[in-house]
PyMOL Python script that loads the backbone (N, CA, C, O; Angstrom):
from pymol import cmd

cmd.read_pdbstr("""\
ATOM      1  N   UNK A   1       1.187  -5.747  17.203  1.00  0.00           N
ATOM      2  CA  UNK A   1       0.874  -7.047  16.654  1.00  0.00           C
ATOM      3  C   UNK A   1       1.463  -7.145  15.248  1.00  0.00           C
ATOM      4  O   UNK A   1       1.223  -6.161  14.548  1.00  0.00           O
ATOM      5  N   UNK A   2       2.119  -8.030  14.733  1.00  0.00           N
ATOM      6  CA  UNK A   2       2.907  -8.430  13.803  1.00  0.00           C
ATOM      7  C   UNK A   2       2.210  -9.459  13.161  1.00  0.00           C
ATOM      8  O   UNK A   2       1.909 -10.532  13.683  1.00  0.00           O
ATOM      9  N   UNK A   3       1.966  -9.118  12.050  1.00  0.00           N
ATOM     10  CA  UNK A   3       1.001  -9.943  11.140  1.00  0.00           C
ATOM     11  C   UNK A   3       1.591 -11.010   9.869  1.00  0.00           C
ATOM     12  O   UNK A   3       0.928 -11.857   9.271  1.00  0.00           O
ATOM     13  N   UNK A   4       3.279 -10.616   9.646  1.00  0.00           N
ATOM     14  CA  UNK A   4       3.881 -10.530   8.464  1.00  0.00           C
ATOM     15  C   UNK A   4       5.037 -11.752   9.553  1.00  0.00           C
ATOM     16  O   UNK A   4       5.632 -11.449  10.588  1.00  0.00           O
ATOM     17  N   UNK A   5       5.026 -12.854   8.974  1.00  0.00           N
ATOM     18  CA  UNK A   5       6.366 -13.794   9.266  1.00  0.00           C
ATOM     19  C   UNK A   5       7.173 -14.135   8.652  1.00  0.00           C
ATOM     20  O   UNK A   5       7.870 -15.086   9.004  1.00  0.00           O
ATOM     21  N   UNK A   6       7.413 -13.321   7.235  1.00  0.00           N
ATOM     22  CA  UNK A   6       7.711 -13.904   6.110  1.00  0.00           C
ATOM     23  C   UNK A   6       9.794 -13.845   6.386  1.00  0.00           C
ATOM     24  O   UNK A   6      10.551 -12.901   6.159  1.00  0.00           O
ATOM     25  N   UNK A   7      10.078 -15.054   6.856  1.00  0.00           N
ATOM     26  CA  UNK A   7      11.851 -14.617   7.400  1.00  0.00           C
ATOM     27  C   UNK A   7      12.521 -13.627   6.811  1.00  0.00           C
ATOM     28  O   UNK A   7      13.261 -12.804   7.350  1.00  0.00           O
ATOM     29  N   UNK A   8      12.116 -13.781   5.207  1.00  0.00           N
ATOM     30  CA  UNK A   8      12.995 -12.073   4.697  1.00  0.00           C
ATOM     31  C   UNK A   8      12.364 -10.762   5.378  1.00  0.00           C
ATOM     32  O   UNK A   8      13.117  -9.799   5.522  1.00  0.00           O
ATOM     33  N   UNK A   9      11.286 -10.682   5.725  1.00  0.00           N
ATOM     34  CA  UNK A   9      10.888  -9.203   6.265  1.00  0.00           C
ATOM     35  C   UNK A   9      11.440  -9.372   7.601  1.00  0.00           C
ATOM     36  O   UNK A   9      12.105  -8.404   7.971  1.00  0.00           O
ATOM     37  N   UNK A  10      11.331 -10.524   8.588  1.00  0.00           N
ATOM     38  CA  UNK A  10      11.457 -10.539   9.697  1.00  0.00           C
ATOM     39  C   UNK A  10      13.211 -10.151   9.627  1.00  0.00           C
ATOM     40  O   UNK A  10      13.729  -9.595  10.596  1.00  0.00           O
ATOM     41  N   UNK A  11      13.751 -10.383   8.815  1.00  0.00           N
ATOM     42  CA  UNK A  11      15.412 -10.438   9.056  1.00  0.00           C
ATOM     43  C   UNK A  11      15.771  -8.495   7.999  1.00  0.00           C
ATOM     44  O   UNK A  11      16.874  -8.140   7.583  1.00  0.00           O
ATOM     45  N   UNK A  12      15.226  -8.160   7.947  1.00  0.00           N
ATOM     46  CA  UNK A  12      15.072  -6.655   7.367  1.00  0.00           C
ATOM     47  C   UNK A  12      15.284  -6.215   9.171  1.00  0.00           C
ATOM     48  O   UNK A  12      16.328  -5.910   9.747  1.00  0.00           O
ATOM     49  N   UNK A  13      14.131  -6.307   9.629  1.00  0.00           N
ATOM     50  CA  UNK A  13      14.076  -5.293  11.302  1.00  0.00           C
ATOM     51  C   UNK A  13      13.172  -5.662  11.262  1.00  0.00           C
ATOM     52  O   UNK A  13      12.573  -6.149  10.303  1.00  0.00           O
ATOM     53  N   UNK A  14      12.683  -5.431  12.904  1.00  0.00           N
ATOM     54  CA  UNK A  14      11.288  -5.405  13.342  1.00  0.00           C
ATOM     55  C   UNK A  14      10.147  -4.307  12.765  1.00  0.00           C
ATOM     56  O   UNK A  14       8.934  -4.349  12.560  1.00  0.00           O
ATOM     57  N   UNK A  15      11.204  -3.311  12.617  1.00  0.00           N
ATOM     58  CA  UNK A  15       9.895  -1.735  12.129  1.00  0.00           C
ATOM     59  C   UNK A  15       9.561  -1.727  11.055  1.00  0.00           C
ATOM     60  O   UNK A  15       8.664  -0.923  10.796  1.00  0.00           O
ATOM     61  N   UNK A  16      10.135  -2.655   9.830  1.00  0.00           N
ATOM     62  CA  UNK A  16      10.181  -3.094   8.456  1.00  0.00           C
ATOM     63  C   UNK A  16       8.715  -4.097   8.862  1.00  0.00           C
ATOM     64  O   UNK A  16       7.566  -3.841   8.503  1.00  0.00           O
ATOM     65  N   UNK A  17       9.095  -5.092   9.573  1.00  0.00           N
ATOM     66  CA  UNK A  17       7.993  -6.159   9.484  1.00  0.00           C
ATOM     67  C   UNK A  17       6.314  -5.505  10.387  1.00  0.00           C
ATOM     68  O   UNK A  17       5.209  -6.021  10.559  1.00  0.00           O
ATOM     69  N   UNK A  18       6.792  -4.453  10.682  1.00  0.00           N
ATOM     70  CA  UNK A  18       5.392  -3.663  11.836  1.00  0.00           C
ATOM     71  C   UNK A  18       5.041  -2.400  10.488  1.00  0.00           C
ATOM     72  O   UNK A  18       3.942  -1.850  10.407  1.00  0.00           O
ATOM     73  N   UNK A  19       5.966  -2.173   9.717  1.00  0.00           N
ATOM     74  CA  UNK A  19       5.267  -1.445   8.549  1.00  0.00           C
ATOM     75  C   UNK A  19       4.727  -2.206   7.499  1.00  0.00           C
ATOM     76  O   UNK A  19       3.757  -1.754   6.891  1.00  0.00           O
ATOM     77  N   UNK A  20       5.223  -3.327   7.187  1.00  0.00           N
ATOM     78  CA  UNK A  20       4.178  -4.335   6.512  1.00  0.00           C
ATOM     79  C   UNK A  20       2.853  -4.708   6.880  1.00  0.00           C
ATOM     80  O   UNK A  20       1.912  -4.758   6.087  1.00  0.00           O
ATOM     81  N   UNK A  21       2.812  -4.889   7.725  1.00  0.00           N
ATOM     82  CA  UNK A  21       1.516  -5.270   8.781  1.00  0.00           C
ATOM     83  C   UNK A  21       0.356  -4.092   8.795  1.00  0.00           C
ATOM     84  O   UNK A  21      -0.830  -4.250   8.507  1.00  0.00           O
ATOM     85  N   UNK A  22       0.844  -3.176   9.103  1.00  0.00           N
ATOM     86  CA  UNK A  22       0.147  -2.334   9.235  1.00  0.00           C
ATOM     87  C   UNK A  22      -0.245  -1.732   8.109  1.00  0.00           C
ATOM     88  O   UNK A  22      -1.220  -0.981   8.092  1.00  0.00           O
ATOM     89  N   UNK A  23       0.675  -2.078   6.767  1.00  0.00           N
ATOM     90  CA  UNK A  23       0.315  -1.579   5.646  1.00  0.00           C
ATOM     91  C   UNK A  23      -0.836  -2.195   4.817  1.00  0.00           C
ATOM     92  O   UNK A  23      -1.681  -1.631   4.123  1.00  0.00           O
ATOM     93  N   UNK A  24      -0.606  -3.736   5.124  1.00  0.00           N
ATOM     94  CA  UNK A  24      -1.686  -4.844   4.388  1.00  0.00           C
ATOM     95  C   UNK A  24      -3.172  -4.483   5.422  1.00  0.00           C
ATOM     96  O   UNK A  24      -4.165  -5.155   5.143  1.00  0.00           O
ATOM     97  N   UNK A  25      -3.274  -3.685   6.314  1.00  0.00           N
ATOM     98  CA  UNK A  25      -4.430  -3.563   6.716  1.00  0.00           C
ATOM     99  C   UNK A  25      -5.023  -2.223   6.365  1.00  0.00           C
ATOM    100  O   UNK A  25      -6.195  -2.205   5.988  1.00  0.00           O
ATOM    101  N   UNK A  26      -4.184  -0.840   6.468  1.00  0.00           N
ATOM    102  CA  UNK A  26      -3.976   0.173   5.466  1.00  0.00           C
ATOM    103  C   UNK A  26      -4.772  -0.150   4.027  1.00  0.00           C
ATOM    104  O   UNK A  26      -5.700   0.569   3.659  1.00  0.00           O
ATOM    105  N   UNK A  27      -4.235  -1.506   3.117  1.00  0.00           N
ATOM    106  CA  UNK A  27      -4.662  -1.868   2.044  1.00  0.00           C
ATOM    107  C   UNK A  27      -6.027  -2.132   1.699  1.00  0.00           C
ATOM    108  O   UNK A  27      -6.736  -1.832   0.738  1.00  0.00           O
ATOM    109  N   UNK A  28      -6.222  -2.887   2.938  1.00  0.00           N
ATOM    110  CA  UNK A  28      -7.469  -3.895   3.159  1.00  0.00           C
ATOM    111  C   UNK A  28      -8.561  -2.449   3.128  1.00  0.00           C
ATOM    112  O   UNK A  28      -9.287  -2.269   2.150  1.00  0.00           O
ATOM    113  N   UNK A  29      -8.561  -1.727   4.015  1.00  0.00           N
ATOM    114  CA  UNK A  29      -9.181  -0.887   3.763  1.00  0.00           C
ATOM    115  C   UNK A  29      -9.661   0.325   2.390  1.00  0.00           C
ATOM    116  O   UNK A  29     -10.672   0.714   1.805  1.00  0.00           O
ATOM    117  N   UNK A  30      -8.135   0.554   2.403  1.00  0.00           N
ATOM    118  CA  UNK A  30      -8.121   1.131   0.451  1.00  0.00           C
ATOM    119  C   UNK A  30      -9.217   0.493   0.287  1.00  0.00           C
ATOM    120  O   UNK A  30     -10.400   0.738   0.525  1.00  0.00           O
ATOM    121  N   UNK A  31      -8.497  -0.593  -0.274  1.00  0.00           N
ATOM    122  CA  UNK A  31      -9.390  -1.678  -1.009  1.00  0.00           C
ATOM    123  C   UNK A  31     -11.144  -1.395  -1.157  1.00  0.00           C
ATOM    124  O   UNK A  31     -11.868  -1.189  -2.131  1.00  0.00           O
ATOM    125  N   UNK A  32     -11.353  -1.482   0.067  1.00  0.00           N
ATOM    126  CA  UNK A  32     -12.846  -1.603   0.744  1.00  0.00           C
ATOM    127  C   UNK A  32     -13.327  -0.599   0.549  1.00  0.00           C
ATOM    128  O   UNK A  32     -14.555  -0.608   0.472  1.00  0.00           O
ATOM    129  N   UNK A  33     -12.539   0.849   0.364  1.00  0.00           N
ATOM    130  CA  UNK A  33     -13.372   2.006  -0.394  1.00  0.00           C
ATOM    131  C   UNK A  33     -13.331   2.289  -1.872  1.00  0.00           C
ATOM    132  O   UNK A  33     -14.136   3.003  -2.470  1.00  0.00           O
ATOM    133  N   UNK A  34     -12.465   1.753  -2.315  1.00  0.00           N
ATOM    134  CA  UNK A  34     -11.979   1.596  -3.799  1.00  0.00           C
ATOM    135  C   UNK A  34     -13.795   0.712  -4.623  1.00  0.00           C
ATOM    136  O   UNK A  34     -14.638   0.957  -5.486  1.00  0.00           O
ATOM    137  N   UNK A  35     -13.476  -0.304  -3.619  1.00  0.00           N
ATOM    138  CA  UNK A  35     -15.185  -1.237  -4.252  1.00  0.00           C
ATOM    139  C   UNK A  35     -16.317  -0.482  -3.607  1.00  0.00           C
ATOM    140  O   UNK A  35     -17.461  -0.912  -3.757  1.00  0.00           O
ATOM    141  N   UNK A  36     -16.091   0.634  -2.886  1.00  0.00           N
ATOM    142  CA  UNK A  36     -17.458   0.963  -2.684  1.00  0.00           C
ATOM    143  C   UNK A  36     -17.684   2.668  -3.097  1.00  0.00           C
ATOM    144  O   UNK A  36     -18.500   3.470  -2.643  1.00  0.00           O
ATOM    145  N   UNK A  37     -16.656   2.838  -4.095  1.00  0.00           N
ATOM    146  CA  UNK A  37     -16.336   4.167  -5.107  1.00  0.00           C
ATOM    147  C   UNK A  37     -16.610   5.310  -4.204  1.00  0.00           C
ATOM    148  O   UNK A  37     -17.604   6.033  -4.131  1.00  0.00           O
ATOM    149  N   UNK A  38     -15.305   5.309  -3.412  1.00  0.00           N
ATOM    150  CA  UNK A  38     -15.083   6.519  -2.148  1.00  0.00           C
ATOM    151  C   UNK A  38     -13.633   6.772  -3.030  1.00  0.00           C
ATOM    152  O   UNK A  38     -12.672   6.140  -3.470  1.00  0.00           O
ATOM    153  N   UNK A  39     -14.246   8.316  -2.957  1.00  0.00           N
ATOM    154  CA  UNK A  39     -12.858   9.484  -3.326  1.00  0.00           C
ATOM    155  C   UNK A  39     -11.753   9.140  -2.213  1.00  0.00           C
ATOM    156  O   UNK A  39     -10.611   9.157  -2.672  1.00  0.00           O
ATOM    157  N   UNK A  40     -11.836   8.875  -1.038  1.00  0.00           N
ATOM    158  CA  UNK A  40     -10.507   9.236  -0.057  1.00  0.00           C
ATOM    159  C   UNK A  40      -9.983   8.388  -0.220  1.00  0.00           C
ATOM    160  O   UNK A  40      -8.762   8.429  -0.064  1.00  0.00           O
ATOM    161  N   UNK A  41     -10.703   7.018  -0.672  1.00  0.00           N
ATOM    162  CA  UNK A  41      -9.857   5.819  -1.091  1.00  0.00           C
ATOM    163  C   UNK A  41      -8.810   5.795  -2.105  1.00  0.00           C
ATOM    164  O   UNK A  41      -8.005   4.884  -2.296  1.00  0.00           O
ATOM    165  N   UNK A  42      -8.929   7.087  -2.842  1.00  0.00           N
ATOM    166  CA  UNK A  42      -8.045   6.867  -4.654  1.00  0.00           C
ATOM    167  C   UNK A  42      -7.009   7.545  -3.514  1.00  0.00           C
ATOM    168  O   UNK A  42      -5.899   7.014  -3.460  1.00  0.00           O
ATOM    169  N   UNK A  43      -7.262   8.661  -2.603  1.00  0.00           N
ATOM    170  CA  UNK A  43      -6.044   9.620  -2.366  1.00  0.00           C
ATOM    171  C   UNK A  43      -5.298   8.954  -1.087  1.00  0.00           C
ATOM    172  O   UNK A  43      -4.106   9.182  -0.885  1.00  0.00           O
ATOM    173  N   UNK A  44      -6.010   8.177  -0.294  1.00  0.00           N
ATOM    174  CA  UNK A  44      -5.481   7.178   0.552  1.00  0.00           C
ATOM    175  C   UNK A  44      -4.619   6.170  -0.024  1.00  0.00           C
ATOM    176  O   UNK A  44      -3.867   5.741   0.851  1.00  0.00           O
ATOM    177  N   UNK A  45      -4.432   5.634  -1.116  1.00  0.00           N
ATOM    178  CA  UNK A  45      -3.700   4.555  -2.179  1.00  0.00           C
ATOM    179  C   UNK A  45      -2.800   5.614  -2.291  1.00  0.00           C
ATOM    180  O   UNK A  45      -1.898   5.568  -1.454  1.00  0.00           O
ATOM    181  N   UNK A  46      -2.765   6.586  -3.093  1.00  0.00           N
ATOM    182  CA  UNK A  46      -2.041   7.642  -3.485  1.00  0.00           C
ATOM    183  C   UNK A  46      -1.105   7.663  -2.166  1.00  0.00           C
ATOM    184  O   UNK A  46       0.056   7.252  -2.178  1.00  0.00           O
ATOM    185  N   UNK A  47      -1.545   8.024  -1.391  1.00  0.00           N
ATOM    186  CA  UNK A  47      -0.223   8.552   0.002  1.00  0.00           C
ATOM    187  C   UNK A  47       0.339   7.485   0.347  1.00  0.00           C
ATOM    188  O   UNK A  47       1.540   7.443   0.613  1.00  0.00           O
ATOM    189  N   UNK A  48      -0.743   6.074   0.411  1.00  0.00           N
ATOM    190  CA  UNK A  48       0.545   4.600   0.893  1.00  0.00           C
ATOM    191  C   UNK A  48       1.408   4.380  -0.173  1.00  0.00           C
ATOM    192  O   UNK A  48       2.589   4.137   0.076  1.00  0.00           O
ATOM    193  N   UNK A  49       0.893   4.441  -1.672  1.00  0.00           N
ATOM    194  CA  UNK A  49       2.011   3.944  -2.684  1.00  0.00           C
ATOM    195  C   UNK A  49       2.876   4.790  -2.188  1.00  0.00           C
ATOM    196  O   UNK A  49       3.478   4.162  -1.317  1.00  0.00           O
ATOM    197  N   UNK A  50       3.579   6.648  -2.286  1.00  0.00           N
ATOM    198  CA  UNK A  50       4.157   7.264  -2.150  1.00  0.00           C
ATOM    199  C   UNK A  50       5.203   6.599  -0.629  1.00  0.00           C
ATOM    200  O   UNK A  50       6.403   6.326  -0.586  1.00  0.00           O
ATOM    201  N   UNK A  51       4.382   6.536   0.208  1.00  0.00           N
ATOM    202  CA  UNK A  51       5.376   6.488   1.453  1.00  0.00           C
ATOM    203  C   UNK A  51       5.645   4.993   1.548  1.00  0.00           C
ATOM    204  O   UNK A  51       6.599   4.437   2.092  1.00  0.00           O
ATOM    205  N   UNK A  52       4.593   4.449   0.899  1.00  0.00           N
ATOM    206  CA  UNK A  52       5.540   2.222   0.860  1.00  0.00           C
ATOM    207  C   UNK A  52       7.053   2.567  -0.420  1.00  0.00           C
ATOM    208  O   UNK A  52       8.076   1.946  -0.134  1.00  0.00           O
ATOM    209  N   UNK A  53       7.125   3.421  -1.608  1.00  0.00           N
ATOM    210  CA  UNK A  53       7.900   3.949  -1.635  1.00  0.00           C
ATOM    211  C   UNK A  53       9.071   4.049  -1.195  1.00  0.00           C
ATOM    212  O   UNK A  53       9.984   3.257  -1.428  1.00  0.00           O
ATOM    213  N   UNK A  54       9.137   5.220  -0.398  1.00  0.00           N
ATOM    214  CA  UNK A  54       9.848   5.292   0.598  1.00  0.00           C
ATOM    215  C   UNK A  54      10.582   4.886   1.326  1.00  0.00           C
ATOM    216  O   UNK A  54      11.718   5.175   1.703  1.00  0.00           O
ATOM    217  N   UNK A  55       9.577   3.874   1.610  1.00  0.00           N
ATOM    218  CA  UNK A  55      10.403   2.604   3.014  1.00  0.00           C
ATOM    219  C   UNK A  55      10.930   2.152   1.820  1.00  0.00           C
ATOM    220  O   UNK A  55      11.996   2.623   1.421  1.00  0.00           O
ATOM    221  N   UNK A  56      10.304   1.256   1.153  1.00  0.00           N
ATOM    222  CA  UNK A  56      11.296   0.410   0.714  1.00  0.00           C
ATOM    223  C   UNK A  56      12.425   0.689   0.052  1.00  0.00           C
ATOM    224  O   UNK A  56      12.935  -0.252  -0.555  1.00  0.00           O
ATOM    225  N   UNK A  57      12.955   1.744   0.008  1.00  0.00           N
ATOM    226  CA  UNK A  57      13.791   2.535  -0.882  1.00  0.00           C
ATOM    227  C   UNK A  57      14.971   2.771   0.657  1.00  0.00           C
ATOM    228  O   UNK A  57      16.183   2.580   0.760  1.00  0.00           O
ATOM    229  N   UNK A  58      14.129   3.163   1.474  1.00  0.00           N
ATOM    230  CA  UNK A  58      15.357   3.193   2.833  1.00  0.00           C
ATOM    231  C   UNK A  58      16.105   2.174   3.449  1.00  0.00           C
ATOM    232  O   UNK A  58      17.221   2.219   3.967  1.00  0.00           O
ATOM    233  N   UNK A  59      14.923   0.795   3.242  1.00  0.00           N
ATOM    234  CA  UNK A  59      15.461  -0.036   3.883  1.00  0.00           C
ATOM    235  C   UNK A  59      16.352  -1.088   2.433  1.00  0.00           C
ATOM    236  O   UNK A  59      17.164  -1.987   2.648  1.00  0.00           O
ATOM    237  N   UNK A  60      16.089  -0.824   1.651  1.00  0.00           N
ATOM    238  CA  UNK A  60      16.878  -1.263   0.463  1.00  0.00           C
ATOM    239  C   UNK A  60      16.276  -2.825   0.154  1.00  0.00           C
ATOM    240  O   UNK A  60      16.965  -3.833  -0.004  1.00  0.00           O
ATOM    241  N   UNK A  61      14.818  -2.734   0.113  1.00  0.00           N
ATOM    242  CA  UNK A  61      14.075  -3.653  -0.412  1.00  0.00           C
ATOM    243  C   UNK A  61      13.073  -3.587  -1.731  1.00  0.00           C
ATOM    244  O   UNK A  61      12.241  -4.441  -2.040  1.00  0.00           O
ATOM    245  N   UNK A  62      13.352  -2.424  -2.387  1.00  0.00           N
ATOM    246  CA  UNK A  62      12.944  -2.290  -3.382  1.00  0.00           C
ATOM    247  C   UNK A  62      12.949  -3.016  -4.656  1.00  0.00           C
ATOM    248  O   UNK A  62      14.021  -3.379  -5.141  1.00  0.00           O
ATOM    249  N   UNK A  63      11.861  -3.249  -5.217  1.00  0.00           N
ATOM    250  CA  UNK A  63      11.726  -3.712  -6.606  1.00  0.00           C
ATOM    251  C   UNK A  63      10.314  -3.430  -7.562  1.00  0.00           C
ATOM    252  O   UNK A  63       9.403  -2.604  -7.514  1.00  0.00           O
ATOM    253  N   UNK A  64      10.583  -4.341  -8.263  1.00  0.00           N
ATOM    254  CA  UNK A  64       9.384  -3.858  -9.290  1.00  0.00           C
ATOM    255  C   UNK A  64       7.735  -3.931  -8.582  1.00  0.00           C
ATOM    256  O   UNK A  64       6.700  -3.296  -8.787  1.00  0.00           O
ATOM    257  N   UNK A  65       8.083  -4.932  -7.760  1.00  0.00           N
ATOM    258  CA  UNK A  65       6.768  -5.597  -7.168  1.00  0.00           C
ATOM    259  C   UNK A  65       6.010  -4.134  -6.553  1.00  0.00           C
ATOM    260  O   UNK A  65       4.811  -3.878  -6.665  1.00  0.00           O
ATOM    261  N   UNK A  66       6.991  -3.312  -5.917  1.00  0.00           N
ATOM    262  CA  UNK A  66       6.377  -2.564  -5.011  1.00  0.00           C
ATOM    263  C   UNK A  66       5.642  -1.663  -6.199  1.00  0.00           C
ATOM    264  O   UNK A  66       4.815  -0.966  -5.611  1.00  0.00           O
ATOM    265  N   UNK A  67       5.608  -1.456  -7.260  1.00  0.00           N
ATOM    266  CA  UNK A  67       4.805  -0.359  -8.070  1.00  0.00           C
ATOM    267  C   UNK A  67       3.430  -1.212  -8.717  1.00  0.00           C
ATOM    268  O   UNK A  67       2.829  -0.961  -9.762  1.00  0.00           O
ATOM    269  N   UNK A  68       3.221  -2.063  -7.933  1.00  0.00           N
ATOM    270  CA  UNK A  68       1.516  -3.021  -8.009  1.00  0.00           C
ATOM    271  C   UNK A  68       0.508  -2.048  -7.849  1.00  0.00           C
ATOM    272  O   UNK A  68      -0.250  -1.795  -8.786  1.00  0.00           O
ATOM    273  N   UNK A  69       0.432  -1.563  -6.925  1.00  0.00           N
ATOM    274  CA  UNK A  69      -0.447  -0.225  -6.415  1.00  0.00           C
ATOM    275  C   UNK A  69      -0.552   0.945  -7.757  1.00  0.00           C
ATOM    276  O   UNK A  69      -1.524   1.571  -8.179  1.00  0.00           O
ATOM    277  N   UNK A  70       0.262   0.933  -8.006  1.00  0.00           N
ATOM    278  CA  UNK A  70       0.384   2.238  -9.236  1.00  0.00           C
ATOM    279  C   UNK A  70      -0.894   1.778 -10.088  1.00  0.00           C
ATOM    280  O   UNK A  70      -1.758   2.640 -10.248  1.00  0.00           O
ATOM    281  N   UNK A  71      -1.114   0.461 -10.673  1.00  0.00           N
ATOM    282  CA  UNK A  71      -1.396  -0.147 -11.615  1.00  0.00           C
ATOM    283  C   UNK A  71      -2.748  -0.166 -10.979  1.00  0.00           C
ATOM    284  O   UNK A  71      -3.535  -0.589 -11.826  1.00  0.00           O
ATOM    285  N   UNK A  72      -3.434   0.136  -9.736  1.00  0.00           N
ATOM    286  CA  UNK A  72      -4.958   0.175  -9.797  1.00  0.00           C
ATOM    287  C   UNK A  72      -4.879   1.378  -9.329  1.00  0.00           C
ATOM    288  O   UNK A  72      -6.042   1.699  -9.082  1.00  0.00           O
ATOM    289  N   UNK A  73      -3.896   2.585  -8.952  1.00  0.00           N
ATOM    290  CA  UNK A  73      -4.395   4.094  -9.189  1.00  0.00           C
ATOM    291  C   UNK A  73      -4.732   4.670 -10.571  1.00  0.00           C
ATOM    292  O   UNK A  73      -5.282   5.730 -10.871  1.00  0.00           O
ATOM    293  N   UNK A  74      -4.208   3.594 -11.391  1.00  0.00           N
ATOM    294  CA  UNK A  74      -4.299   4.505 -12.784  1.00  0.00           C
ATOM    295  C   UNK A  74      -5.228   3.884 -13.476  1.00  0.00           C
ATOM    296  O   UNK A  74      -5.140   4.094 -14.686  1.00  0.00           O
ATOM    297  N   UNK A  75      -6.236   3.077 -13.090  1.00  0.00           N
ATOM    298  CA  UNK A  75      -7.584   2.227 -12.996  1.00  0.00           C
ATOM    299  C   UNK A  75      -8.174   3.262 -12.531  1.00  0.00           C
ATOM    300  O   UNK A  75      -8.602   4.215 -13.182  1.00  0.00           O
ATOM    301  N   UNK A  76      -8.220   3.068 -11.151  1.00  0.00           N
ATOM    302  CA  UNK A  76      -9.253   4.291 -10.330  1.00  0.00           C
ATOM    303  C   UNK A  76      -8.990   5.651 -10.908  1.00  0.00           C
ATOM    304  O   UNK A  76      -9.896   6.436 -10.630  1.00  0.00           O
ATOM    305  N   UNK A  77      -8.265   6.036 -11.447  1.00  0.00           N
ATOM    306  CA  UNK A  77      -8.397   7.529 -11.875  1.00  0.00           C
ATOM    307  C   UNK A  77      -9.326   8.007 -12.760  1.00  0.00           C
ATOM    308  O   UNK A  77      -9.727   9.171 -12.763  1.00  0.00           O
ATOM    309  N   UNK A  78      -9.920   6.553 -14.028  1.00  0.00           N
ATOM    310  CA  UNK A  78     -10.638   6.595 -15.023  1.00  0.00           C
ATOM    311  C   UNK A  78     -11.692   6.812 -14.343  1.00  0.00           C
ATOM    312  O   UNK A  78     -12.268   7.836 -14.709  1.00  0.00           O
ATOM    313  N   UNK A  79     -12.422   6.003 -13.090  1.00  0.00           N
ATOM    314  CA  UNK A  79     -13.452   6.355 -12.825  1.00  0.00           C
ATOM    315  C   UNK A  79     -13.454   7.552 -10.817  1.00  0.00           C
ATOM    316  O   UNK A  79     -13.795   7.396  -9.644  1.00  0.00           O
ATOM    317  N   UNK A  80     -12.924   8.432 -11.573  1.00  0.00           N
ATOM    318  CA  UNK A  80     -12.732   9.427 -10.172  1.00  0.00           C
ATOM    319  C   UNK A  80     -14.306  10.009 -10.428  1.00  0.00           C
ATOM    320  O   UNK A  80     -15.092   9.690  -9.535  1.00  0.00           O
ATOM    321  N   UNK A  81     -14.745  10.648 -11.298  1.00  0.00           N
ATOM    322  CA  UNK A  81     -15.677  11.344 -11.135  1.00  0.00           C
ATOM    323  C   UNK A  81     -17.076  10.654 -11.256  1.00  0.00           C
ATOM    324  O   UNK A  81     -18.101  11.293 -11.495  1.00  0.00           O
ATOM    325  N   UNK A  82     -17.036   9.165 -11.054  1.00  0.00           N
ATOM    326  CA  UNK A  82     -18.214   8.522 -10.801  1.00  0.00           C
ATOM    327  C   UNK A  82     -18.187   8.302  -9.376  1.00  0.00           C
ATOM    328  O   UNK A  82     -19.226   8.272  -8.717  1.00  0.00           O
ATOM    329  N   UNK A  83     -16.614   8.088  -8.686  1.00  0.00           N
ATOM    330  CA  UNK A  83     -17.022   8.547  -7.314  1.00  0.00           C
ATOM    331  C   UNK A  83     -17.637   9.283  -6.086  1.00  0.00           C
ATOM    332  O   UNK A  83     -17.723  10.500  -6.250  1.00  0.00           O
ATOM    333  N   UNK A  84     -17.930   8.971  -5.303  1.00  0.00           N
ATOM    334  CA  UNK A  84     -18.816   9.925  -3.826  1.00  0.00           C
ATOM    335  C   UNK A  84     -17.613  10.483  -3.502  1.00  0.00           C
ATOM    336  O   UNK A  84     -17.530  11.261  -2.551  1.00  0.00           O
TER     337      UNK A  84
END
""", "prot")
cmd.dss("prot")
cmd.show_as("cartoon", "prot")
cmd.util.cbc("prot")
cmd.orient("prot")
């Protein structure tokens, strides 16, 4: 299921637009442990920034946008040890 219609992702590839998709739900979740101050959530952010990274660096869609994520790991890091 393909969640992402946005014509520039769709015209990247299909596995580009099925790693978006799957990533904004990936997120959604982060997210959802991030507000409910779960440790696996800081290291779960940690491994998608690293490998969204990645892709976008392979498929040659990279830019500044993609280092958004950085900017609430280094938020959540201040409060790691008030986390469960």
């Amino acid at each position: 299921m393909i969640i992402v219609y946005s014509p520039a992702v769709q015209k990247t590839g299909m596995a580009y637009a099925l790693f978006r998709s799957l990533g904004f739900a990936f997120l959604a979740v982060c997210f959802f442990g991030l507000w409910s101050l779960r440790r696996w959530s800081l290291w779960a952010l940690g491994t998608y920034f690293l490998v969204n990274q990645a892709v976008c660096w392979a498929f040659g869609t990279w830019d500044k946008g993609t280092l958004g994520p950085l900017l609430v790991l280094a938020i959540s890091l201040i409060y790691y040890r008030r986390m469960r």
